[in-house]
Biopython code that builds the backbone (N, CA, C, O; Angstrom):
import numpy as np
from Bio.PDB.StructureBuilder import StructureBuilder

atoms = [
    (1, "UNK", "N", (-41.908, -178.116, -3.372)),
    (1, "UNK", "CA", (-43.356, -178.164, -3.569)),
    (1, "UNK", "C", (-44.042, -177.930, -2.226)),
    (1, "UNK", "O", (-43.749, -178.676, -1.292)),
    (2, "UNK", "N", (-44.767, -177.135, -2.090)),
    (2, "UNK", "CA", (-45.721, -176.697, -0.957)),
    (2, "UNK", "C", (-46.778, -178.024, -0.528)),
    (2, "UNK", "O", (-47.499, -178.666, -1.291)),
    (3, "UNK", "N", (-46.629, -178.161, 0.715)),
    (3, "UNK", "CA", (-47.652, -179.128, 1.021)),
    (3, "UNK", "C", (-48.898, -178.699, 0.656)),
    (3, "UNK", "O", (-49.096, -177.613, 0.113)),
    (4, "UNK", "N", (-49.836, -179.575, 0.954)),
    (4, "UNK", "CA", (-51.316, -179.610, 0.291)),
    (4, "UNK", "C", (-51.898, -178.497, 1.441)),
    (4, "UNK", "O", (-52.456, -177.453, 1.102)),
    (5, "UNK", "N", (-51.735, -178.788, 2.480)),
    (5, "UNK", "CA", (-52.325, -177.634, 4.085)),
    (5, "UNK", "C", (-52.082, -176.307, 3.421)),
    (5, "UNK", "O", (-52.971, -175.472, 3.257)),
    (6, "UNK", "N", (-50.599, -176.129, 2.979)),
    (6, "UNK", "CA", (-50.841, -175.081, 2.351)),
    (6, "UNK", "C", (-51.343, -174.032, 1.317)),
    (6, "UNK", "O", (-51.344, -172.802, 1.345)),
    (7, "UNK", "N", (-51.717, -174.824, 0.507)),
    (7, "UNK", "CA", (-52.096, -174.578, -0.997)),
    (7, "UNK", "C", (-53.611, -173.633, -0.502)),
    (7, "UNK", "O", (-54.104, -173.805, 0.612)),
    (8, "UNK", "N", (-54.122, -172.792, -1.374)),
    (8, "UNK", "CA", (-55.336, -171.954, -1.199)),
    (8, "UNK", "C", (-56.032, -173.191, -1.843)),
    (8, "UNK", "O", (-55.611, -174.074, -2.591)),
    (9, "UNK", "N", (-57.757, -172.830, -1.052)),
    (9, "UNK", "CA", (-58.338, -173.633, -1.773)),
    (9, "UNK", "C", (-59.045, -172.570, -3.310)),
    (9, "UNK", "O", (-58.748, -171.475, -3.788)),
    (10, "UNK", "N", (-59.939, -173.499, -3.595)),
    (10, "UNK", "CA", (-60.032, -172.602, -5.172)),
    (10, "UNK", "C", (-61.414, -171.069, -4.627)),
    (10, "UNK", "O", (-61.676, -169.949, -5.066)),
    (11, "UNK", "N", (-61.873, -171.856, -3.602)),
    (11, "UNK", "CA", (-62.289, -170.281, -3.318)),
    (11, "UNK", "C", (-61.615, -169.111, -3.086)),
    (11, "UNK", "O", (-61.849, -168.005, -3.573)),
    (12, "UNK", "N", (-60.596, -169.495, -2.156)),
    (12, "UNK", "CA", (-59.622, -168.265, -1.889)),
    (12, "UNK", "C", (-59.161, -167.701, -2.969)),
    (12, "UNK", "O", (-59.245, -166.538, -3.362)),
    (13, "UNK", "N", (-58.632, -168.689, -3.444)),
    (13, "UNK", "CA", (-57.951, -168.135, -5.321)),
    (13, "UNK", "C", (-59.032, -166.976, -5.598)),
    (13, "UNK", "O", (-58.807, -165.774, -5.455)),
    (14, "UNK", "N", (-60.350, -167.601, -6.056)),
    (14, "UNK", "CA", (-60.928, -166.573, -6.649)),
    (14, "UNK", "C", (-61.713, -165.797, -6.379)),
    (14, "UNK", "O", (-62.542, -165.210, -7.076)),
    (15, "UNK", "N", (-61.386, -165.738, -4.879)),
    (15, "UNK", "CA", (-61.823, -164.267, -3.923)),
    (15, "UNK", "C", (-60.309, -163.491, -4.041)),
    (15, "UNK", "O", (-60.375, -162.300, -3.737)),
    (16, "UNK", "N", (-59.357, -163.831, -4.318)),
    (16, "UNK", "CA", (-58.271, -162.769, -3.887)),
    (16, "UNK", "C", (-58.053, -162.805, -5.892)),
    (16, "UNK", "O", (-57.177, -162.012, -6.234)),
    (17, "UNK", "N", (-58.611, -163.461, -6.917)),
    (17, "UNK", "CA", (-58.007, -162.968, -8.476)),
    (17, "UNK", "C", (-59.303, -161.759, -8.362)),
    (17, "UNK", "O", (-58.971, -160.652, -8.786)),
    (18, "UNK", "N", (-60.438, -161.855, -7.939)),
    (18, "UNK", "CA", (-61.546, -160.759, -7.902)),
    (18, "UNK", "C", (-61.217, -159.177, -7.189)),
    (18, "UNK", "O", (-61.625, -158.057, -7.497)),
    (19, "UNK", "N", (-60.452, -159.574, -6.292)),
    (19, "UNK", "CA", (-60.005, -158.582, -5.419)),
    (19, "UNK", "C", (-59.254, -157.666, -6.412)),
    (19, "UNK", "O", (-59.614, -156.505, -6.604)),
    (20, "UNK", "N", (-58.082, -158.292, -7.105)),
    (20, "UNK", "CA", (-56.895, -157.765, -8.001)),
    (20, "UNK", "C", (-57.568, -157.293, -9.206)),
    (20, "UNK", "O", (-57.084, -156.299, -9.746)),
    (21, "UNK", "N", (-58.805, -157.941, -9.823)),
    (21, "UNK", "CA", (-59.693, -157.095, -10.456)),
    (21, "UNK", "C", (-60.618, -155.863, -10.312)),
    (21, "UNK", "O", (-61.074, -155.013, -11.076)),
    (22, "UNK", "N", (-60.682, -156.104, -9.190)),
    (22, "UNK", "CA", (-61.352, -154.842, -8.373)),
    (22, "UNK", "C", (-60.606, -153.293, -8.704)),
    (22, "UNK", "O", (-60.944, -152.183, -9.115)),
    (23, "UNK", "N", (-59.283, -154.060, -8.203)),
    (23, "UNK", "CA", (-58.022, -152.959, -7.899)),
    (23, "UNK", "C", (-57.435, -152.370, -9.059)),
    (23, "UNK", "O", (-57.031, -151.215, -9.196)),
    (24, "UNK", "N", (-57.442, -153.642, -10.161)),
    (24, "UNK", "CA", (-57.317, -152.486, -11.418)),
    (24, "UNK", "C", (-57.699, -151.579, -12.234)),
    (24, "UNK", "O", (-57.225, -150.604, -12.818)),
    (25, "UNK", "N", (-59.326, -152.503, -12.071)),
    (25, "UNK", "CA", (-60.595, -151.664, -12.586)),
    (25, "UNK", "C", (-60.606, -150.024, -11.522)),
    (25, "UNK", "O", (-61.176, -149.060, -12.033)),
    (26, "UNK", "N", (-60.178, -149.906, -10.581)),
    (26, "UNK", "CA", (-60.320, -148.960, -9.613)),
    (26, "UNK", "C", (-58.911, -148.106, -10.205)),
    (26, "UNK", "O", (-59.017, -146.894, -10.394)),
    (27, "UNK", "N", (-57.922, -148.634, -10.414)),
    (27, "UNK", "CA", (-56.411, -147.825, -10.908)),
    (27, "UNK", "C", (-56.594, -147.556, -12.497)),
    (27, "UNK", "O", (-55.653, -147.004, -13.067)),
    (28, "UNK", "N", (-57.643, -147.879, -13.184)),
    (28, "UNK", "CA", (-57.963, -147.520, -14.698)),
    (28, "UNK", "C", (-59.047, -145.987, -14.477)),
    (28, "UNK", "O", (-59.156, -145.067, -15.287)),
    (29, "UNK", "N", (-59.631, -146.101, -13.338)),
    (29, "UNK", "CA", (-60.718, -144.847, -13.077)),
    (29, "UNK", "C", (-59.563, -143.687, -12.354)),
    (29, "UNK", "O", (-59.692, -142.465, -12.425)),
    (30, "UNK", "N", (-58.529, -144.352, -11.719)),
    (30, "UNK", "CA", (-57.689, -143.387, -11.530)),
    (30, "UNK", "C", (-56.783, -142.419, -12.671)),
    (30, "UNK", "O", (-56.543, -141.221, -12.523)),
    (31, "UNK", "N", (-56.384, -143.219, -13.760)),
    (31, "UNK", "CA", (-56.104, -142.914, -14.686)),
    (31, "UNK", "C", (-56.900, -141.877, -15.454)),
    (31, "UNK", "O", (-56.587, -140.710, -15.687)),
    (32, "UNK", "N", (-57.909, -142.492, -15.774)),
    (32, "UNK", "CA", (-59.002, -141.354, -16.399)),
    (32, "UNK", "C", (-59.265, -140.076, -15.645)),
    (32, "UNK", "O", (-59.503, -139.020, -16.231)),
    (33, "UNK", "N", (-59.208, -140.218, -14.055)),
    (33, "UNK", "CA", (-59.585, -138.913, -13.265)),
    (33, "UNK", "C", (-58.116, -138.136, -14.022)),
    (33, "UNK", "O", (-58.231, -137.264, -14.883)),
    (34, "UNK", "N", (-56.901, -138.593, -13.564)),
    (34, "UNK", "CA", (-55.947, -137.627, -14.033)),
    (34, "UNK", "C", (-55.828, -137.090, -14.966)),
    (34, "UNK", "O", (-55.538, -135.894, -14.982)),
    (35, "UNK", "N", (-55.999, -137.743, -15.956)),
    (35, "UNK", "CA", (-55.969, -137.424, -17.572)),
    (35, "UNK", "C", (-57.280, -135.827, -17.467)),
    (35, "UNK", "O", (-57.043, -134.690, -17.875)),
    (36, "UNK", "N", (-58.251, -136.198, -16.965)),
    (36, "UNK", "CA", (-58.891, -135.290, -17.100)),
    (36, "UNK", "C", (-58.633, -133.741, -16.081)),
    (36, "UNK", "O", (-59.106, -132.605, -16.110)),
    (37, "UNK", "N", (-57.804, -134.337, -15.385)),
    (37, "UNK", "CA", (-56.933, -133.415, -14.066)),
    (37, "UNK", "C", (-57.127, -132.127, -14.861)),
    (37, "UNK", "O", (-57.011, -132.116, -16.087)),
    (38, "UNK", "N", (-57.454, -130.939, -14.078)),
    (38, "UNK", "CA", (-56.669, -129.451, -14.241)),
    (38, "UNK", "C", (-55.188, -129.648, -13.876)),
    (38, "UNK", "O", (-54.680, -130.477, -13.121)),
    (39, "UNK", "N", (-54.416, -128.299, -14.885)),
    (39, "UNK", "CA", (-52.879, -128.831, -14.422)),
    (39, "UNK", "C", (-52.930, -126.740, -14.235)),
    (39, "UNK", "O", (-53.819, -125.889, -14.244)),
    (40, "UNK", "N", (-51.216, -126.746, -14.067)),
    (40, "UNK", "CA", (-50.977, -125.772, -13.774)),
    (40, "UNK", "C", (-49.969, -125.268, -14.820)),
    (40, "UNK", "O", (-49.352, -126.259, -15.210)),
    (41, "UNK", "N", (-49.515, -124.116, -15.471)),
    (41, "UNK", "CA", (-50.335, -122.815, -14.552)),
    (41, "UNK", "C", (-51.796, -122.883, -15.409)),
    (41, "UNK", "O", (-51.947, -122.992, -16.626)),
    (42, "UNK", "N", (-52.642, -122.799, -14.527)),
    (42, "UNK", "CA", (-54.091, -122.633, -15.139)),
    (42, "UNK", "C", (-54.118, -122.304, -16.008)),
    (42, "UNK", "O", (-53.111, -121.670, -16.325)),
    (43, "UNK", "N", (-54.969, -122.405, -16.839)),
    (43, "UNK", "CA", (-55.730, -122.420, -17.874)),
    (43, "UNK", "C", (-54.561, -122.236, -19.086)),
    (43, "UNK", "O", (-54.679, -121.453, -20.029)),
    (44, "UNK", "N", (-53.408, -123.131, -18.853)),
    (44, "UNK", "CA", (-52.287, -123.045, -20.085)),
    (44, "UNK", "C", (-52.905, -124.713, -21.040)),
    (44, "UNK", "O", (-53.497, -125.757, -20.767)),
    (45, "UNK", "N", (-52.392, -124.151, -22.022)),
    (45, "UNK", "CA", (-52.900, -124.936, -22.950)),
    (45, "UNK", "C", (-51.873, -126.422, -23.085)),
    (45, "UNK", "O", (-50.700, -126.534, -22.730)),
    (46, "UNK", "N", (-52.710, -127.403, -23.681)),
    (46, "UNK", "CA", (-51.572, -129.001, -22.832)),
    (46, "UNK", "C", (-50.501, -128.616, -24.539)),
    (46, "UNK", "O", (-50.627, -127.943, -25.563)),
    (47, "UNK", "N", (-49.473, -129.588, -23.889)),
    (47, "UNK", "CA", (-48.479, -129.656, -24.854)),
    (47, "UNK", "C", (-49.262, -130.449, -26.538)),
    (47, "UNK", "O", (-50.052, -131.365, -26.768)),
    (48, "UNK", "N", (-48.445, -129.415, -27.413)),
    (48, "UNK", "CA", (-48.960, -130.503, -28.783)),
    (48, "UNK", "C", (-48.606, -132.025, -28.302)),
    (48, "UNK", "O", (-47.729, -132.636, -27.691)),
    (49, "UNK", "N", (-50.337, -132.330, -29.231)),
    (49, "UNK", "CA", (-50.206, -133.673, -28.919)),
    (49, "UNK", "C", (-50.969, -134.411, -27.632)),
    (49, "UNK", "O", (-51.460, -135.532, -27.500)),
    (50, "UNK", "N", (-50.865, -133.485, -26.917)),
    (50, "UNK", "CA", (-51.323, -134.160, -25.238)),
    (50, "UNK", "C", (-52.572, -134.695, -25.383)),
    (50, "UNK", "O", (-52.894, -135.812, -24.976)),
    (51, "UNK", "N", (-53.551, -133.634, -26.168)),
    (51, "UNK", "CA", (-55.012, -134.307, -26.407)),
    (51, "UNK", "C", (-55.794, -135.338, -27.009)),
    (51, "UNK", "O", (-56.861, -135.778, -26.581)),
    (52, "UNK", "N", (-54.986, -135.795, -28.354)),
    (52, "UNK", "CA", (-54.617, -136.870, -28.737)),
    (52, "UNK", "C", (-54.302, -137.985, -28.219)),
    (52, "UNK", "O", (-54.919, -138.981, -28.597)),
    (53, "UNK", "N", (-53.434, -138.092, -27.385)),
    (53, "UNK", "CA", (-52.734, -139.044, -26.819)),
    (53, "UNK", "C", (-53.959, -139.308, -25.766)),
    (53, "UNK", "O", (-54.547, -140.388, -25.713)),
    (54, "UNK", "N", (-54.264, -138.199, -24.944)),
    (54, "UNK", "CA", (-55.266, -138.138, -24.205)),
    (54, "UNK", "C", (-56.320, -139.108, -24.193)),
    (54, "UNK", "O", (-56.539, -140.071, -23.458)),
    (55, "UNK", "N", (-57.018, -138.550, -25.343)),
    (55, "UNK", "CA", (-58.246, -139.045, -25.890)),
    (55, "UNK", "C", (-57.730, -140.918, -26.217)),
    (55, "UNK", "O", (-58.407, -141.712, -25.565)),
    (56, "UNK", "N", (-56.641, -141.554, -27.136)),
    (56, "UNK", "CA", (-56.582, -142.429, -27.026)),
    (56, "UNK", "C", (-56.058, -143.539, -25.554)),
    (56, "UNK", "O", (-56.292, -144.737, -25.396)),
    (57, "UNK", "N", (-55.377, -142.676, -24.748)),
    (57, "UNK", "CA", (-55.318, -143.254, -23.814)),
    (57, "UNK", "C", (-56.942, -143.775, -23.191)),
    (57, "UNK", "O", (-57.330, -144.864, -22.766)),
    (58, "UNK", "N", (-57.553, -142.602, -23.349)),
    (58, "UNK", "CA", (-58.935, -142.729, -22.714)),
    (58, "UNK", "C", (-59.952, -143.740, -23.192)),
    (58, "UNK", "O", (-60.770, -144.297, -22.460)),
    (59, "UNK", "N", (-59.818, -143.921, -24.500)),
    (59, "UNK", "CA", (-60.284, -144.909, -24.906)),
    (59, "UNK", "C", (-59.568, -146.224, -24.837)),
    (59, "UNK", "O", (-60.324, -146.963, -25.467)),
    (60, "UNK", "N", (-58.573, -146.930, -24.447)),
    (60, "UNK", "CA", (-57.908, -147.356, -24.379)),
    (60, "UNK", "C", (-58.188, -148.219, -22.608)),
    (60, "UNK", "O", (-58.321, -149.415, -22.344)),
    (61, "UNK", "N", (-58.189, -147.147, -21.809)),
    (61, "UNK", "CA", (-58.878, -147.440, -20.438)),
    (61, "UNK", "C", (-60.315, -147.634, -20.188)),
    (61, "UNK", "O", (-60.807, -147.912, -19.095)),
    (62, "UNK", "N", (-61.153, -147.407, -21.661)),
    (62, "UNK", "CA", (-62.776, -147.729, -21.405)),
    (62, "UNK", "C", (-62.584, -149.621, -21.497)),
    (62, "UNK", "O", (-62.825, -150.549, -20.725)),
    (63, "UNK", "N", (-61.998, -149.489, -22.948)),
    (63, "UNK", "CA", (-61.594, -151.077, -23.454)),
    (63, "UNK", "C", (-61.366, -151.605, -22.078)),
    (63, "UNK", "O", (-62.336, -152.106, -21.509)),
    (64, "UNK", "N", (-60.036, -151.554, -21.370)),
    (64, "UNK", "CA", (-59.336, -152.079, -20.336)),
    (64, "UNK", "C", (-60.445, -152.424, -18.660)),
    (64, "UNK", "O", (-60.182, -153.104, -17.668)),
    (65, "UNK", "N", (-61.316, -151.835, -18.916)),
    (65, "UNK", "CA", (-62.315, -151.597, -17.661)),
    (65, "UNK", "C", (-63.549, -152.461, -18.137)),
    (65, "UNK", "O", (-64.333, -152.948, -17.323)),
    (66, "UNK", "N", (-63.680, -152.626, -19.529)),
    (66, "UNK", "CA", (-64.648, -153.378, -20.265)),
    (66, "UNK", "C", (-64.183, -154.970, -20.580)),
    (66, "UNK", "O", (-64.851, -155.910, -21.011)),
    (67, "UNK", "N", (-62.674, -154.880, -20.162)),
    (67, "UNK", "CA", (-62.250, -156.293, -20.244)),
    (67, "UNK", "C", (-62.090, -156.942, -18.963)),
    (67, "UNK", "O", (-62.176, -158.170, -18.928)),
    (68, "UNK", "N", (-61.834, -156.185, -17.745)),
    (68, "UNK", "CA", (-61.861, -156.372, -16.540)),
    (68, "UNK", "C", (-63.246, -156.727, -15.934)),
    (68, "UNK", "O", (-63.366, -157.470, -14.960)),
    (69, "UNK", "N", (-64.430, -156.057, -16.676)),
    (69, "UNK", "CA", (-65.537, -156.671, -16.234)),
    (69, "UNK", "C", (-66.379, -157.396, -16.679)),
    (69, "UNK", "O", (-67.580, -157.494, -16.428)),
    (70, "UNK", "N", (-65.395, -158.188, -17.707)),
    (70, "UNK", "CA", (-65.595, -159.511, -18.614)),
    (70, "UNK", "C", (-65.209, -160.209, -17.600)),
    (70, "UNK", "O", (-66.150, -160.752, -17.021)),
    (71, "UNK", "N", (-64.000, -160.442, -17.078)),
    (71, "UNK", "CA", (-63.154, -161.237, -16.685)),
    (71, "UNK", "C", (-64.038, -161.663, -14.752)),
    (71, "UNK", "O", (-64.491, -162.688, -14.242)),
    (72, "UNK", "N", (-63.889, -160.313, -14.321)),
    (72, "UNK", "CA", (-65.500, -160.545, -13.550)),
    (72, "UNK", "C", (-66.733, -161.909, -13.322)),
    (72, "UNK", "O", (-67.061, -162.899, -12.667)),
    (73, "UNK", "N", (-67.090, -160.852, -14.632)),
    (73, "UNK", "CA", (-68.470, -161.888, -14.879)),
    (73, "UNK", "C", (-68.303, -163.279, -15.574)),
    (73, "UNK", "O", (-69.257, -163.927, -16.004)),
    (74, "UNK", "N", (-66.998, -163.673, -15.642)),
    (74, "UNK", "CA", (-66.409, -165.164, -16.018)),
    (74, "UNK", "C", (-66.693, -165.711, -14.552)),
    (74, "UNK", "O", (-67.506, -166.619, -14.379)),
    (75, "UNK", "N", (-65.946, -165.088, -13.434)),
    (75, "UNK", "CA", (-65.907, -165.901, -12.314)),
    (75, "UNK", "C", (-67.018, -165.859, -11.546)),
    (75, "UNK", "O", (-67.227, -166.657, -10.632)),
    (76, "UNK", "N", (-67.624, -165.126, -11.803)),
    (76, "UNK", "CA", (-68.721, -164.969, -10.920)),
    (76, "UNK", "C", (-69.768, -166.236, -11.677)),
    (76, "UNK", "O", (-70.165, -167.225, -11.062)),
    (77, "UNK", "N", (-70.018, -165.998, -12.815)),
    (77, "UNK", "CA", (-71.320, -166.672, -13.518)),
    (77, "UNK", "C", (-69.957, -168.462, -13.765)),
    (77, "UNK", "O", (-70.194, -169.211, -14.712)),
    (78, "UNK", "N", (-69.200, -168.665, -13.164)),
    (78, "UNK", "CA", (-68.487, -170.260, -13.286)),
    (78, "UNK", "C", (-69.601, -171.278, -13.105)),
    (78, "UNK", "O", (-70.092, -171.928, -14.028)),
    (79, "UNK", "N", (-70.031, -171.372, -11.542)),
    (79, "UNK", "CA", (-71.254, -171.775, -11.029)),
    (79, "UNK", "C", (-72.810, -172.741, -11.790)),
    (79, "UNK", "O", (-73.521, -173.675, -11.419)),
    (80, "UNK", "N", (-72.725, -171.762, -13.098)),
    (80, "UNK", "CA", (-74.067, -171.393, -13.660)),
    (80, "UNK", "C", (-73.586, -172.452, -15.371)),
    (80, "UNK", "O", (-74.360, -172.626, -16.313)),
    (81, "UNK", "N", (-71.993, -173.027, -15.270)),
    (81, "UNK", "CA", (-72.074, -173.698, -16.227)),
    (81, "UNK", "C", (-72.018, -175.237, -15.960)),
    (81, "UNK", "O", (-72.095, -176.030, -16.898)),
]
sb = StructureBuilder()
sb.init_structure("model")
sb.init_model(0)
sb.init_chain("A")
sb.init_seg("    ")
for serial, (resi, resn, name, xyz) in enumerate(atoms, 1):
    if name == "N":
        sb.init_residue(resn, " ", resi, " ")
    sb.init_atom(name, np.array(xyz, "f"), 0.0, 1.0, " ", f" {name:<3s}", serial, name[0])
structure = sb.get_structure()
């Protein structure tokens, strides 16, 4: 068991769980940039299927970015209960 000196206090906690929200919400916009990527050889058409998948992935990462900035505005608005 970690002594008490060591333990984060609860601010740190939820300056560094905000941070990791930051970072996913930021790796879900990465996702979407690619998906929407030009690929090569230009202007070839995506594999059956790709657009589909596409499109639900994409929706899939709106959800995921819409739950991340739920999770957000939990810690932020704590304070206010």
């Amino acid at each position: 068991m970690a002594a008490e000196h060591e333990l984060p206090t609860y601010a740190e906690i939820k300056t560094r769980a905000l941070e990791h929200l930051n970072r996913a919400r930021n790796e879900m916009s990465e996702v979407r940039d690619w998906l929407r990527s030009d690929w090569r050889p230009l202007g070839s058409p995506r594999p059956e299927g790709a657009a589909d998948a596409c499109a639900e992935v994409m929706d899939i990462v709106g959800q995921v970015k819409g739950l991340i900035d739920q999770a957000k505005s939990a810690l932020y608005a704590e304070h206010r209960r």
